[in-house]
C-alpha positions in Angstrom: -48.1 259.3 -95.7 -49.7 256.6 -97.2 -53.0 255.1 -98.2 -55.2 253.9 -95.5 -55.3 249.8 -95.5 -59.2 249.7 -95.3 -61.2 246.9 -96.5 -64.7 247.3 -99.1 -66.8 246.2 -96.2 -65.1 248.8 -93.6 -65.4 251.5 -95.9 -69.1 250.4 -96.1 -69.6 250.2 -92.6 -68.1 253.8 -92.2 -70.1 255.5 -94.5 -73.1 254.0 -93.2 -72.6 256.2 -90.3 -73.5 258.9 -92.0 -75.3 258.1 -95.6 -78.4 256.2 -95.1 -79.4 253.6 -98.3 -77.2 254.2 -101.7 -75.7 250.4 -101.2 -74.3 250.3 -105.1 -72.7 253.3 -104.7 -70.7 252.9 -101.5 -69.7 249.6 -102.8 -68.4 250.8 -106.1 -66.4 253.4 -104.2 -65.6 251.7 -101.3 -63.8 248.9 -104.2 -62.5 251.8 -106.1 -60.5 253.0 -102.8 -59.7 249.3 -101.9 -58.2 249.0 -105.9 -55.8 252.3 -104.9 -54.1 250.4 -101.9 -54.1 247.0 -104.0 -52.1 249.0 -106.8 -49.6 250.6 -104.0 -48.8 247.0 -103.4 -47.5 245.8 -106.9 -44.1 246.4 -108.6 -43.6 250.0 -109.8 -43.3 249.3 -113.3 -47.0 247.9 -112.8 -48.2 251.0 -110.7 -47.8 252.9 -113.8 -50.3 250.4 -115.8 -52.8 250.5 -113.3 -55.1 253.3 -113.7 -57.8 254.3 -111.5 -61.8 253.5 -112.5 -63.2 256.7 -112.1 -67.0 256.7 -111.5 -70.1 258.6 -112.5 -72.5 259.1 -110.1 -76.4 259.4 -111.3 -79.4 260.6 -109.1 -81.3 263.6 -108.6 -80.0 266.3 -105.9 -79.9 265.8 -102.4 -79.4 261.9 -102.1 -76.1 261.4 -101.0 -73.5 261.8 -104.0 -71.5 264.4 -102.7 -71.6 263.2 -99.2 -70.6 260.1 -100.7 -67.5 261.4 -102.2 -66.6 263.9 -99.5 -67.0 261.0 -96.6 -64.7 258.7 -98.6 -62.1 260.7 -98.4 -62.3 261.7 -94.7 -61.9 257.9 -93.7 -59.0 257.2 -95.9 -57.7 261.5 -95.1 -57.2 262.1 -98.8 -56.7 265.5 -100.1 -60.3 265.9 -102.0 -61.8 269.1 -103.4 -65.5 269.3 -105.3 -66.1 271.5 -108.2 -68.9 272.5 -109.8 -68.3 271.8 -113.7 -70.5 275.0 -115.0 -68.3 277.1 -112.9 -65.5 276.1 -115.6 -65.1 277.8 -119.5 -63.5 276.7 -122.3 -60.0 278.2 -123.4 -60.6 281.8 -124.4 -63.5 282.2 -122.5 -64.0 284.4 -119.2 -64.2 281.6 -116.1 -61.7 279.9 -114.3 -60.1 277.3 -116.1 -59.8 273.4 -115.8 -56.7 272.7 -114.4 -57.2 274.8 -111.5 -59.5 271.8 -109.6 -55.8 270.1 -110.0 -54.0 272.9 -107.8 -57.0 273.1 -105.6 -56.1 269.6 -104.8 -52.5 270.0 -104.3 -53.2 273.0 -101.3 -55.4 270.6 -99.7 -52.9 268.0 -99.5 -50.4 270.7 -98.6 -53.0 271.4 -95.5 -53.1 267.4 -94.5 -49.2 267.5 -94.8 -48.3 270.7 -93.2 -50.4 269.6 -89.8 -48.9 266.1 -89.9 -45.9 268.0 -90.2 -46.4 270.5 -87.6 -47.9 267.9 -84.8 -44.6 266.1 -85.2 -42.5 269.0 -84.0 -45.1 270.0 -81.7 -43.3 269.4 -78.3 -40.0 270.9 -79.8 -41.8 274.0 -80.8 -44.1 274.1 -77.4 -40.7 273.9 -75.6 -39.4 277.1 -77.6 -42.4 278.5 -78.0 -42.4 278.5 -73.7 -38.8 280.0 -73.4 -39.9 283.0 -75.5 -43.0 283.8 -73.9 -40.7 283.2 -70.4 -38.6 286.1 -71.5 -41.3 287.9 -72.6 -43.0 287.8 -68.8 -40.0 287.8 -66.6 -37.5 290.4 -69.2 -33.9 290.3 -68.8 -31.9 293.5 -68.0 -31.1 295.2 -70.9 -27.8 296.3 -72.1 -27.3 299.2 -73.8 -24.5 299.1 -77.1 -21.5 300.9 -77.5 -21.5 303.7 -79.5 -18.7 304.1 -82.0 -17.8 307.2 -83.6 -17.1 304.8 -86.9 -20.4 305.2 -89.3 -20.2 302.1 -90.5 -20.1 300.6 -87.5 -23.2 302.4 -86.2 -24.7 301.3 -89.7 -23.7 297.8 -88.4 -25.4 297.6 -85.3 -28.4 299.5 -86.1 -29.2 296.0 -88.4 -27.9 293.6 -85.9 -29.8 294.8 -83.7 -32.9 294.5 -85.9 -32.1 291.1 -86.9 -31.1 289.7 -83.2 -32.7 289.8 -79.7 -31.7 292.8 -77.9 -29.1 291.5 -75.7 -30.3 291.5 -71.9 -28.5 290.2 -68.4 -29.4 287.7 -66.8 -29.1 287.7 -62.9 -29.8 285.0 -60.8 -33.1 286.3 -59.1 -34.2 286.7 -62.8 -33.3 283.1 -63.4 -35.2 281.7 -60.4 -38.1 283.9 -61.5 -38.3 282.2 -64.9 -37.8 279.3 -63.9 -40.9 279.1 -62.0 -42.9 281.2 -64.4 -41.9 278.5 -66.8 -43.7 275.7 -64.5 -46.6 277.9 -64.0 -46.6 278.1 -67.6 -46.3 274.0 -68.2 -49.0 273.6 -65.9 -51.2 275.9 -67.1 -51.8 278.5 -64.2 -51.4 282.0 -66.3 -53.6 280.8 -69.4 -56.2 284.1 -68.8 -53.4 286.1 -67.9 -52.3 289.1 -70.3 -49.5 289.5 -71.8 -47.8 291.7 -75.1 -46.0 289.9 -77.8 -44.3 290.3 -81.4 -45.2 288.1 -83.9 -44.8 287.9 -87.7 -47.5 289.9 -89.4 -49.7 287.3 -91.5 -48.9 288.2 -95.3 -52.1 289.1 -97.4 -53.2 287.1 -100.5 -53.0 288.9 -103.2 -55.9 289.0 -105.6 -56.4 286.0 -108.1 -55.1 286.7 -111.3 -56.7 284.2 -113.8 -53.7 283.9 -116.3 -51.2 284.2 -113.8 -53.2 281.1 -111.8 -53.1 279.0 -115.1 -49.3 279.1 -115.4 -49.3 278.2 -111.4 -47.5 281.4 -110.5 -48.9 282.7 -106.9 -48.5 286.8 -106.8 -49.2 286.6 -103.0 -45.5 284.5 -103.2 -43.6 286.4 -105.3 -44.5 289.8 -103.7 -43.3 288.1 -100.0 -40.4 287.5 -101.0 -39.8 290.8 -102.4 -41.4 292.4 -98.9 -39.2 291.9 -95.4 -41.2 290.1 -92.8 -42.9 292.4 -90.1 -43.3 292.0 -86.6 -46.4 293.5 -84.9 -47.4 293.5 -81.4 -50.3 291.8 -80.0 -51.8 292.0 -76.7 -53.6 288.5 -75.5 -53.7 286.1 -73.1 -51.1 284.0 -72.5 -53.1 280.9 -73.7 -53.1 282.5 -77.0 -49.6 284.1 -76.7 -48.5 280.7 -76.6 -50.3 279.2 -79.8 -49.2 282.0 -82.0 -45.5 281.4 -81.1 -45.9 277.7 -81.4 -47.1 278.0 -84.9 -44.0 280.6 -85.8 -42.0 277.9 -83.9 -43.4 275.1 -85.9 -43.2 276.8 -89.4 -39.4 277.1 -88.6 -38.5 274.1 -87.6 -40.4 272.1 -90.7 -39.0 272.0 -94.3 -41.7 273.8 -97.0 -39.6 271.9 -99.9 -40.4 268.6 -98.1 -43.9 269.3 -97.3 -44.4 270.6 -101.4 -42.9 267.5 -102.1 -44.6 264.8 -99.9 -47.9 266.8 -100.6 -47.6 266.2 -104.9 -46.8 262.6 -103.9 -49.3 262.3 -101.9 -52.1 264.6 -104.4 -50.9 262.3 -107.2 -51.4 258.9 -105.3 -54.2 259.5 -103.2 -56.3 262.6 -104.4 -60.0 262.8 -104.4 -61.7 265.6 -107.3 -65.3 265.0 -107.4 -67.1 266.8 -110.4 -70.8 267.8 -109.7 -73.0 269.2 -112.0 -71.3 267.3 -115.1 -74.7 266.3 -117.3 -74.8 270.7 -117.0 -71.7 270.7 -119.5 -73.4 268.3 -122.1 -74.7 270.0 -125.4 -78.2 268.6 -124.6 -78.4 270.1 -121.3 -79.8 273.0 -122.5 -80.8 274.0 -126.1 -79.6 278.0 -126.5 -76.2 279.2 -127.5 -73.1 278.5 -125.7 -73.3 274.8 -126.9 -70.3 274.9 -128.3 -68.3 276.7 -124.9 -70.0 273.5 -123.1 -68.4 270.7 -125.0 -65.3 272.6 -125.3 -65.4 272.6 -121.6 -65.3 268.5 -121.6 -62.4 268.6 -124.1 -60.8 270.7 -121.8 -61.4 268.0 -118.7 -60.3 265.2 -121.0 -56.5 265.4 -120.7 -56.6 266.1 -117.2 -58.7 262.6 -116.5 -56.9 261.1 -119.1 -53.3 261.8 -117.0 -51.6 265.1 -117.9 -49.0 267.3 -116.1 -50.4 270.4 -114.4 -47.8 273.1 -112.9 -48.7 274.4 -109.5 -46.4 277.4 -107.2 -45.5 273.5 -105.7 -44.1 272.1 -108.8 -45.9 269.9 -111.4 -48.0 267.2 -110.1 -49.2 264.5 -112.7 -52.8 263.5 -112.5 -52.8 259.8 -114.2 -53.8 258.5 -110.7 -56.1 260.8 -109.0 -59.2 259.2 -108.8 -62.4 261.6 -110.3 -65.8 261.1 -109.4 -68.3 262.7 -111.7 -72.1 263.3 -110.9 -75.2 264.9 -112.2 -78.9 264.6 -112.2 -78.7 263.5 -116.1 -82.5 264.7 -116.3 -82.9 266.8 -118.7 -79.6 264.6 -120.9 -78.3 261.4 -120.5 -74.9 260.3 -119.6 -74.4 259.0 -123.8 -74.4 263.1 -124.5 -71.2 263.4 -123.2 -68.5 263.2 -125.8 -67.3 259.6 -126.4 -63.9 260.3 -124.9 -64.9 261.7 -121.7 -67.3 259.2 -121.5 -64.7 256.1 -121.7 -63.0 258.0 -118.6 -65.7 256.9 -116.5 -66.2 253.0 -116.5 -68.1 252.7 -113.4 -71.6 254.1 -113.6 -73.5 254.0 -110.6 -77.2 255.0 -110.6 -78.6 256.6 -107.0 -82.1 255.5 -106.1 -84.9 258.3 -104.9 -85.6 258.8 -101.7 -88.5 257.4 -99.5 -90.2 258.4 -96.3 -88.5 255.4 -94.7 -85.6 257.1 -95.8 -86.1 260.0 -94.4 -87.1 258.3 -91.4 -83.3 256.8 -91.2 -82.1 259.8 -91.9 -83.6 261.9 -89.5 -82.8 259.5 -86.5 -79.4 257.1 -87.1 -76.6 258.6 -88.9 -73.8 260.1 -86.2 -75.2 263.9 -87.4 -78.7 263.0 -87.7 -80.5 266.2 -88.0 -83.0 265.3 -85.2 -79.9 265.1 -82.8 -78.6 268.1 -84.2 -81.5 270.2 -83.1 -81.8 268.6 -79.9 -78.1 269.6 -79.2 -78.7 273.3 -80.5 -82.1 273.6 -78.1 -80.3 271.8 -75.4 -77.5 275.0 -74.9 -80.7 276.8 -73.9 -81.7 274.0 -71.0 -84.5 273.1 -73.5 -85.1 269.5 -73.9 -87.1 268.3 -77.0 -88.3 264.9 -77.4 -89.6 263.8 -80.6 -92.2 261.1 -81.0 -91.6 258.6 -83.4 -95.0 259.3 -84.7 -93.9 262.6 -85.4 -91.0 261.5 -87.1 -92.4 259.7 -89.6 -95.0 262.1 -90.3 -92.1 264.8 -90.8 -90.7 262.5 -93.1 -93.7 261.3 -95.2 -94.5 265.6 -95.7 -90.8 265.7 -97.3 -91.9 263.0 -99.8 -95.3 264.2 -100.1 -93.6 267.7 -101.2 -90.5 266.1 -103.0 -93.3 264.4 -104.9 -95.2 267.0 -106.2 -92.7 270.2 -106.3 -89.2 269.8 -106.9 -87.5 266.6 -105.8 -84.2 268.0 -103.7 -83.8 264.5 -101.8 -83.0 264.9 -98.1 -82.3 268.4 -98.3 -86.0 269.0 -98.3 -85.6 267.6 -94.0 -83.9 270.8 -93.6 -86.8 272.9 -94.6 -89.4 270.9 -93.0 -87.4 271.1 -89.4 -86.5 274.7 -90.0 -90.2 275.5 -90.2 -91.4 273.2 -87.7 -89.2 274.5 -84.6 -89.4 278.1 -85.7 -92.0 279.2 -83.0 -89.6 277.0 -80.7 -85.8 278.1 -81.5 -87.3 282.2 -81.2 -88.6 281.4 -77.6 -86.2 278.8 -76.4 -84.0 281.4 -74.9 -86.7 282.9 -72.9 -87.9 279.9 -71.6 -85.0 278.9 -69.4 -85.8 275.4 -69.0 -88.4 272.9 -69.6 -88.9 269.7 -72.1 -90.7 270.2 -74.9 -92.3 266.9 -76.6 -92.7 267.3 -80.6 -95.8 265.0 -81.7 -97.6 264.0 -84.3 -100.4 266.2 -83.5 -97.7 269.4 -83.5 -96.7 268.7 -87.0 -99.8 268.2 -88.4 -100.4 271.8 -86.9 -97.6 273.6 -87.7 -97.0 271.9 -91.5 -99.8 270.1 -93.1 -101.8 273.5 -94.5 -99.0 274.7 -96.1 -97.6 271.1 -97.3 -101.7 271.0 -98.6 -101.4 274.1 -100.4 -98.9 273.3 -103.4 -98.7 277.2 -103.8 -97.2 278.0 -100.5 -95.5 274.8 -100.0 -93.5 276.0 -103.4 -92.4 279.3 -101.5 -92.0 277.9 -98.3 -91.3 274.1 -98.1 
């Protein structure tokens, strides 16, 4: 797998799908990504100079940072995981530690690899997946084994037999019958039918042991191999049948060692971690105790930005090249508070701007999963049609300033609210109303929003 060949500007253009304004930031991103592929293309003895300029992110909540982050690395399918840097602890404290955002990464890059894995064996293991379910609906004749007086013998065959298929004969009426089973099957004509199969039991996780998780030593893993697989029966349709024993199929005929392996490779030279909430873990962020267990968290980050070797249950993955993307709010501390080291980590500093009602305007009405087509999708399923005016829009989106203003600013979350409470009467009756078109104006807002968006005490509670 390797890194998508994308240029700055088509990065930009894709994200502009879905993040309305924030041009600094999708630049410095979109070059950062660009910078990864650039590096791929140099000698290998200069791959290992070239380090990745991992970014800091500041705004207040709710204007695109994480979305930012999270978007990028759909459009180049990078393995990317977000963590919240309060929910870590220094060493010797209760929390989880550090390095586990590092093996967080690594089983998302195992998930990207395992299904590019799987879709590549697909028709093999549809094929064997078919003949199973085939003798499954059309069974064989079966044959009953010889009995020998010898005990190890019967010792013998009691595990062949629950190793192997049973044996079965085949006639030739049973062969004709599978046979066409099998193109009913291709084609798709028993999909609702019913039908009993074995499959492998799914193995359950076994609770997360902190220290264990720190040496990258899976209990779920060692106690499977200790445990036999088991088969249980299932009754479904065939539909279904035929997707369980496709996966089994596929699981078989990939290699796990060559998935762990092109999944490191791939966490190493094209992972995402994007650390929210990092101005939280600066001494300044809050004056009580505990000071001391928040800077020990960033010495604890350090080596992992800095390039260190973290072991995983998939062997040890070296994080010199990941790229990290930090952000925080930085309003109650500034990004200076963080220690000098961690804060040499993060050369590109890119500063979000505050939302506006034109904003909010955009953002109700042209990303791909604008929230105003969202709703009309959801009221749609009911044979509802809702039309909103573009007067109503843009007094729907001047209240979210209004509110953002004078309570707490929470950026475009705050459209989520506002809608929420706007089509409340709407999405409770929708289902009765069969069918009809409902059209949302200016008039409708101002009735269902502006006396609580006046009163600053209610719009606190409920805005």
């Amino acid at each position: 797998m390797t890194e998508v060949n994308k240029t700055p500007k088509e990065i930009v253009s894709e994200l502009d799908q879905y993040i309305i304004g924030q041009e600094d930031a999708k630049r410095s991103v979109a070059i950062a990504l660009r910078n990864r592929y650039r590096r791929m293309q140099l000698e290998e003895s200069m791959q290992q100079e070239v380090t990745p300029k991992n970014i800091l992110m500041i705004g207040p909540t709710g204007v695109g940072k994480t979305e930012i982050a999270r978007r990028l690395a759909r459009i180049v399918k990078a393995p990317f995981v977000k963590v919240e840097a309060t929910k870590f602890t220094e060493v010797g404290y209760v929390g989880r530690d550090v390095e586990s955002m590092v093996r967080d990464l690594v089983e998302n890059a195992i998930t990207i690899v395992e299904k590019e894995q799987y879709s590549k064996v697909y028709s093999q293991a549809l094929k064997r997946a078919n003949k199973r379910l085939v003798k499954v609906l059309v069974p064989g004749i079966k044959k009953e084994q010889k009995q020998s007086n010898n005990p190890y013998e019967q010792m013998m065959n009691i595990f062949n037999q629950a190793q192997t298929e049973p044996k079965e004969e085949v006639t030739e009426d049973i062969k004709v019958n599978r046979q066409t089973i099998l193109d009913q099957l291709e084609k798709g004509l028993l999909d609702q039918r019913e039908v009993t199969i074995e499959v492998t039991e799914p193995k359950k996780a076994a609770p997360m042991n902190n220290g264990l998780e720190q040496m990258g030593i899976d209990l779920s893993d060692t106690l499977g191999a200790l445990t036999p697989e088991k088969k249980v029966q299932r009754t479904v349709t065939v539909k279904e049948a035929q997707e369980l024993l496709v996966k089994e199929e596929q699981a078989q005929l990939v290699n796990e060692g060559d998935i762990s392996t092109a999944a490191i490779k791939l966490a190493e030279s094209s992972g995402i971690i994007f650390i929210d909430e990092i101005d939280k873990i600066t001494s300044k962020s809050q004056q009580n105790s505990g000071e001391v267990s928040r800077e020990g968290v960033q010495r604890d980050i350090l080596p992992i930005v800095e390039g260190s070797q973290v072991n995983t249950k998939y062997g040890a993955i070296q994080t010199d090249h990941i790229l990290f993307i930090a952000s925080g709010a930085f309003s109650l501390s500034k990004p200076s508070d963080l220690i000098p080291e961690l804060q040499g980590r993060f050369p590109i500093r890119v500063e979000l701007n505050d939302l506006s009602a034109e904003d909010f305007v955009r953002i109700l009405t042209e990303p791909n999963n604008a929230l105003i087509k969202q709703y009309i999708a959801l009221v749609g399923t009911e044979n509802v049609k809702i039309i909103f005016t573009q007067e109503a829009i843009e007094r729907v989106a001047q209240i979210a300033s209004d509110v953002n203003r004078e309570t707490d600013n929470i950026g475009a979350r705050r459209l989520h609210t506002i809608l929420e409470k706007l089509l409340e009467d709407l999405l409770f009756e929708a289902p009765d109303m069969q069918m009809g078109e409902i059209k949302i104006t200016e008039a409708y807002v101002d009735e269902k929003l502006v006396s609580i968006a006046q009163n600053k005490d209610l719009s606190r509670y409920i805005l």
